[in-house]
MARKE-986538 format. One line per 5 residues: number of its first residue (from 1); their letters; for each residue x, y, z of N, C-alpha, C. Coordinates in steps of 0.1 Angstrom, whole numbers. Each point is the difference from the previous one (the first is absolute). Layout:
% residues N
NUM> a> X,Y,Z,X,Y,Z,X,Y,Z; ...
***
This chain:
% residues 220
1> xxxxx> 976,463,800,-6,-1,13,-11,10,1; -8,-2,5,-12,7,0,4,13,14; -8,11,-1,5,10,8,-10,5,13; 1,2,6,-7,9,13,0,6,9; -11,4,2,-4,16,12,4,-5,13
6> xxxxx> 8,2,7,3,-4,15,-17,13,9; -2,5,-5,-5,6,8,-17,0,-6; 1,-8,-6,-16,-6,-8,-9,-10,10; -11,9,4,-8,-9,7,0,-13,1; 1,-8,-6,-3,-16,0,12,-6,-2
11> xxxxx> 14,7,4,13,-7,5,-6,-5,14; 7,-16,0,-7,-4,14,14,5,13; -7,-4,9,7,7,13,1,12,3; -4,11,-6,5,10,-4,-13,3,6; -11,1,-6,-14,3,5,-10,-13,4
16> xxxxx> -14,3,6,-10,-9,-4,-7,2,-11; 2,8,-8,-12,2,-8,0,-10,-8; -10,-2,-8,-4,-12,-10,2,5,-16; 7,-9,-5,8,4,-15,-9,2,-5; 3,9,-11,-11,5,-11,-5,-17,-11
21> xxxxx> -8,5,-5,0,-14,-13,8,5,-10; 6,12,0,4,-2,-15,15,2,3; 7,-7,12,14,1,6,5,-13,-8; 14,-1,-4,0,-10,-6,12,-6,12; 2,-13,6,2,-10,8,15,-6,-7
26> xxxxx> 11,0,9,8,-7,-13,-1,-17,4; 1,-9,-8,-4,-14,3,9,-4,9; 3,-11,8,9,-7,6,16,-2,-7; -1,-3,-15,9,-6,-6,8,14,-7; -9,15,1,6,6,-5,9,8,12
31> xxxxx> -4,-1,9,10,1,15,13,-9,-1; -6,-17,-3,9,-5,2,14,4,-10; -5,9,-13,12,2,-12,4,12,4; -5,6,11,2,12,0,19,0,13; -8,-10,8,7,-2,15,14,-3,-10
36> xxxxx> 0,-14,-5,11,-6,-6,8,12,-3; -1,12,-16,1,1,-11,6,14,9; -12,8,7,9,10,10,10,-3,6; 1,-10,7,14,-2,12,12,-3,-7; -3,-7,-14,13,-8,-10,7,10,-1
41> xxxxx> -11,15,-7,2,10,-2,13,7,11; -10,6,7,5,4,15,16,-8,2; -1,-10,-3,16,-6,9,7,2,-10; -1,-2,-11,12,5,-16,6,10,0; -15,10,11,8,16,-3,10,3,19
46> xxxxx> -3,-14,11,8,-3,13,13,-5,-8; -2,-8,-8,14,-7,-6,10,11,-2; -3,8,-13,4,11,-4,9,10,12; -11,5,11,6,5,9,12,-5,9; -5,-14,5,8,-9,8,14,-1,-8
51> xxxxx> 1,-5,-12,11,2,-12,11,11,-4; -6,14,4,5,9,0,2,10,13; -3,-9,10,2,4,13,-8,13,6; -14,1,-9,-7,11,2,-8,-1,12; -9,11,5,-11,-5,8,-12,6,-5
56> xxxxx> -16,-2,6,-13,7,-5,-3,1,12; -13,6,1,-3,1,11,-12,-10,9; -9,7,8,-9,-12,5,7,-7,7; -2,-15,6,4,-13,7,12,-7,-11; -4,1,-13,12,-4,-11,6,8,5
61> xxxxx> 0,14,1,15,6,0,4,-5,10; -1,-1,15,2,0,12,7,-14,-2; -8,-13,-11,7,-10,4,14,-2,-10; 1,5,-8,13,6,-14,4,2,12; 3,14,10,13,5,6,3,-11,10
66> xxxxx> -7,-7,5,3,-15,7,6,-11,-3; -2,1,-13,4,-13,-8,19,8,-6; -4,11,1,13,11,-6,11,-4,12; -9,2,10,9,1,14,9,-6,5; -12,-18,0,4,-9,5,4,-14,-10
71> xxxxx> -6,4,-14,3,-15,-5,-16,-6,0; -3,-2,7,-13,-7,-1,-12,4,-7; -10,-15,-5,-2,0,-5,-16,13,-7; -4,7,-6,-4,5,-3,-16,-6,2; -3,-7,-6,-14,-7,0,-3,-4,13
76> xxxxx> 11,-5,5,-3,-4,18,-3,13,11; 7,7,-6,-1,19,11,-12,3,-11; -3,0,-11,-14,11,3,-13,-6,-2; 4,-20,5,-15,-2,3,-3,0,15; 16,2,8,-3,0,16,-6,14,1
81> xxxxx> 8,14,-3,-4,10,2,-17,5,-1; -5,-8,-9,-12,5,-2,-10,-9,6; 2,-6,9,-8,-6,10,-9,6,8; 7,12,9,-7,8,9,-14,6,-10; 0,3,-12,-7,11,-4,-11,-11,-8
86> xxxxx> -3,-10,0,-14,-9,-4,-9,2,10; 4,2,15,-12,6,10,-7,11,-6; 10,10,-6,-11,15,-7,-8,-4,-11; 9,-9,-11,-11,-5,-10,-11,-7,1; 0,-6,10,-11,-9,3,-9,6,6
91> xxxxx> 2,11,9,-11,8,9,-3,14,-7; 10,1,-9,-6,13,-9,-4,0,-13; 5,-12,-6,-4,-1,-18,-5,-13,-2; 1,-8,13,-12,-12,-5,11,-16,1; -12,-11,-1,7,-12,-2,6,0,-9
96> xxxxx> -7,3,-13,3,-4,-13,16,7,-4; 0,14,2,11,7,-5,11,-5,10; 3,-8,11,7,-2,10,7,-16,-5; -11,-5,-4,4,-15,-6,7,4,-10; -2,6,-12,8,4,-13,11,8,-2
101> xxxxx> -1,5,17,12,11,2,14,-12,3; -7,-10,10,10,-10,6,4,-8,-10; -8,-3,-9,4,-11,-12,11,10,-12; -4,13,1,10,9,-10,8,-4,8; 4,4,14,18,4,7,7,-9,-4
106> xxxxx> -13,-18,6,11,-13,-3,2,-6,-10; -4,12,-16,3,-2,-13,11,3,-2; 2,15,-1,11,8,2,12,-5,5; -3,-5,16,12,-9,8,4,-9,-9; -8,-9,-8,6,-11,-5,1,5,-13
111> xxxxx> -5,8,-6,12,4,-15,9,5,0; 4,7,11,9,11,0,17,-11,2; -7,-11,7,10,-5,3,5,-11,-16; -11,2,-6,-1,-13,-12,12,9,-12; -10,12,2,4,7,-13,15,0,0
116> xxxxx> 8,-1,5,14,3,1,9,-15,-9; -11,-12,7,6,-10,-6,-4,-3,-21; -12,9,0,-3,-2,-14,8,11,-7; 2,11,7,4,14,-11,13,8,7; 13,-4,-15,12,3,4,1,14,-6
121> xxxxx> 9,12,7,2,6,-6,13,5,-1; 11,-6,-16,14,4,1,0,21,2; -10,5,-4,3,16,3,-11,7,0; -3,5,14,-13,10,3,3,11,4; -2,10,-10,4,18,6,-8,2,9
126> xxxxx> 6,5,13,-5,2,13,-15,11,-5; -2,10,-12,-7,11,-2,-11,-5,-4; 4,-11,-11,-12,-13,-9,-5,-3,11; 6,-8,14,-9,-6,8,-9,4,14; 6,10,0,-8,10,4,-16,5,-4
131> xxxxx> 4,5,-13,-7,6,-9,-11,-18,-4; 1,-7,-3,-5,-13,-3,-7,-7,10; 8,2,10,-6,-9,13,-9,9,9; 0,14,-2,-11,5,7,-10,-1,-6; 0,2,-15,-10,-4,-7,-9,-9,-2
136> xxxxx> 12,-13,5,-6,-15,-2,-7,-1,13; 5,5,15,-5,0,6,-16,7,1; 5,14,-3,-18,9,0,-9,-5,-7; 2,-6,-17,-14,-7,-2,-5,-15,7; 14,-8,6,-5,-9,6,-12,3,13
141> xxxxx> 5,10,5,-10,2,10,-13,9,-5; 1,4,-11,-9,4,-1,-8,-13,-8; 2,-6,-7,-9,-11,1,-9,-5,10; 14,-8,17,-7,-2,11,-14,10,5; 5,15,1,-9,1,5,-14,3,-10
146> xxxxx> 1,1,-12,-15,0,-9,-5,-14,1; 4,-4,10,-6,-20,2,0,-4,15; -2,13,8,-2,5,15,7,-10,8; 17,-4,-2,9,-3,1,16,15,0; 6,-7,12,13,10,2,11,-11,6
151> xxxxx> 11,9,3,12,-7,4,6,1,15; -10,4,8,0,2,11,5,14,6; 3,1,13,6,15,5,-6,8,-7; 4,12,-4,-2,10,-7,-14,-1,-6; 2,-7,-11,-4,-3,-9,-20,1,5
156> xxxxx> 3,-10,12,-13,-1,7,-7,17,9; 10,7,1,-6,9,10,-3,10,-10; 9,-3,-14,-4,11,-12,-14,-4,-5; 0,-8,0,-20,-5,-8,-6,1,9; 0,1,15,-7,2,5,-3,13,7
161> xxxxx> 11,9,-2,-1,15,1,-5,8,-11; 3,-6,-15,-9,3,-9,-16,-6,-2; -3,-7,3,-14,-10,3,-6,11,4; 5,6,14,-8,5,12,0,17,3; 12,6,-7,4,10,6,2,8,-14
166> xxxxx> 0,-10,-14,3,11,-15,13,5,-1; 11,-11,9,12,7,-2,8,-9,-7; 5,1,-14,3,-5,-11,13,-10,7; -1,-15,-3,7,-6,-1,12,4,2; 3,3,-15,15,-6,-7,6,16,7
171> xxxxx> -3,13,4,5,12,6,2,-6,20; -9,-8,2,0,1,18,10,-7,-9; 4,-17,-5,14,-12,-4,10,11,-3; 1,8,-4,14,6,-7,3,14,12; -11,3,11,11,10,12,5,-13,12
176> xxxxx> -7,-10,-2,8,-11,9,9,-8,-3; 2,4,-15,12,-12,-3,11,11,-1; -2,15,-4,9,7,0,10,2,19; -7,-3,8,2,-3,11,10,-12,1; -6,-9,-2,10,-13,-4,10,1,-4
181> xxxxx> -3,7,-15,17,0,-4,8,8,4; -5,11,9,9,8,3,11,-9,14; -10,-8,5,10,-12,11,9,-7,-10; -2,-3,-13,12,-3,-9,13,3,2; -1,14,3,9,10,-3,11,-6,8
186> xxxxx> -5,-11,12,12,-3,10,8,-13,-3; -6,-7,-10,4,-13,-5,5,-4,-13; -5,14,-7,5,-2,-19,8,12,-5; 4,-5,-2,9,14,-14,-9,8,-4; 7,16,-1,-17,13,1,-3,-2,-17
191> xxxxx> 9,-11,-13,-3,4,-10,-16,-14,-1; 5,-7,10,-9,-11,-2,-16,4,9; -2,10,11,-9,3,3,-5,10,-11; 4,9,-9,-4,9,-4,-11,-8,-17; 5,-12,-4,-1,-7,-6,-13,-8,2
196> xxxxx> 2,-2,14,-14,-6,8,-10,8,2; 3,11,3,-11,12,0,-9,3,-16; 11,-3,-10,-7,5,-15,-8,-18,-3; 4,-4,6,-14,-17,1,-7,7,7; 3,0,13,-12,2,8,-11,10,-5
201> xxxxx> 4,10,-6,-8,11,-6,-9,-3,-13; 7,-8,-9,-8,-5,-11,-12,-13,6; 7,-10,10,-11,-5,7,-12,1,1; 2,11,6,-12,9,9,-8,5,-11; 2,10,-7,-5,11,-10,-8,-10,-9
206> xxxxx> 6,-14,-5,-10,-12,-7,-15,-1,10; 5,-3,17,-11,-4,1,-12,15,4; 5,9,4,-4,15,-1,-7,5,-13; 4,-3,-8,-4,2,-15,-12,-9,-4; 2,-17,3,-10,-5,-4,-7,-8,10
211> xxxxx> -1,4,11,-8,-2,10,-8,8,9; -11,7,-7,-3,11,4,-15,1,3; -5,2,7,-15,-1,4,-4,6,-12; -16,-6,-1,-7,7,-10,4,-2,-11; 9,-6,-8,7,-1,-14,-5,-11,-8
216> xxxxx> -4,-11,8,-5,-16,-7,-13,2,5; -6,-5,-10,-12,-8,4,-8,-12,2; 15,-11,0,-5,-10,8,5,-6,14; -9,-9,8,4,-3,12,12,-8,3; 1,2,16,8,-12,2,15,-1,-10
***
């Protein structure tokens, strides 16, 4: 997947300015393998958690401790939850990232619920999936957003506080999810929050690490 500057002139919505010529554009179809290929991603590493009764953070986390709570369905709570927060996308990062943001969540919703029926697992060490599924999850999103696509909540206020303000993504995603899980603390076993925390931390640090202003040189 091709990589980029969230804070590069000729991200649209972001600024007016007019792209350089020598910005390179990613095509339609390379979005469209990006959208698929990240969320497949992304929910393998929701499986994982969901599987081992972990949580992350963001609106996924929020909708894991719901689905933890009450039984219900996972895909259905974190494409409701992330309804309120397409008014910001749309009025702060544009049509385009808002359309790709909504088509990621109701990816995700619908694999997350798929993946379960394609992939059995007779024995998953709670540490493996942890350790696995934050992983699976952090490069999934970092795909989305090098293809100015997110997964709503968070997700959206982080690209757009880094866009505007130079405050690194994946550090604002990991003091708000640490927030989150610390609400864990009232619903899970403290070995299963502590577990959630070492995802949550590798998560973040992927997209901290490789999503960083200034580092790529191409657009979009």
């Amino acid at each position: 997947m091709s990589t980029v500057n969230t804070t590069d002139k000729t991200a649209p919505a972001a600024t007016s300015e007019t792209p350089k010529k020598d910005d390179i554009a990613h095509r339609p179809y390379e979005d469209v393998l990006a959208l698929l290929l990240g969320t497949m991603v992304v929910s393998l590493g929701v499986t994982l958690y969901s599987e081992s009764i972990l949580v992350t953070g963001s609106t996924a986390g929020a909708a894991l401790l719901i689905e933890h709570a009450t039984g219900l369905s996972f895909g259905v709570i974190f494409f409701v939850i992330n309804l309120p927060f397409y008014w910001l996308a749309f009025k702060r990062m544009g049509k385009a990232f808002t359309i790709k943001t909504f088509i990621a969540v109701g990816l995700v919703s619908a694999f997350s619920k798929l993946t379960p029926m394609l992939v059995e697992f007779n024995t998953l060490n709670p540490i493996y999936a942890a350790v696995a599924g934050g992983a699976l999850m952090g490069i999934g999103l970092l795909m989305l957003f090098r293809h100015r696509a997110g997964l709503g909540g968070v997700n959206i206020l982080a690209l757009y506080l880094q866009e505007n303000f130079n405050i690194r993504a994946g550090y604002f995603q990991l003091a708000v999810d640490m927030v989150i899980l610390v609400c864990a603390f009232l619903t899970l076993p403290f070995d299963k929050v502590l577990l959630s925390i070492l995802g949550a931390v590798i998560l973040n640090l992927i997209i901290a690490l490789n999503h960083r202003p200034g580092r790529y040189f191409t657009a979009r």
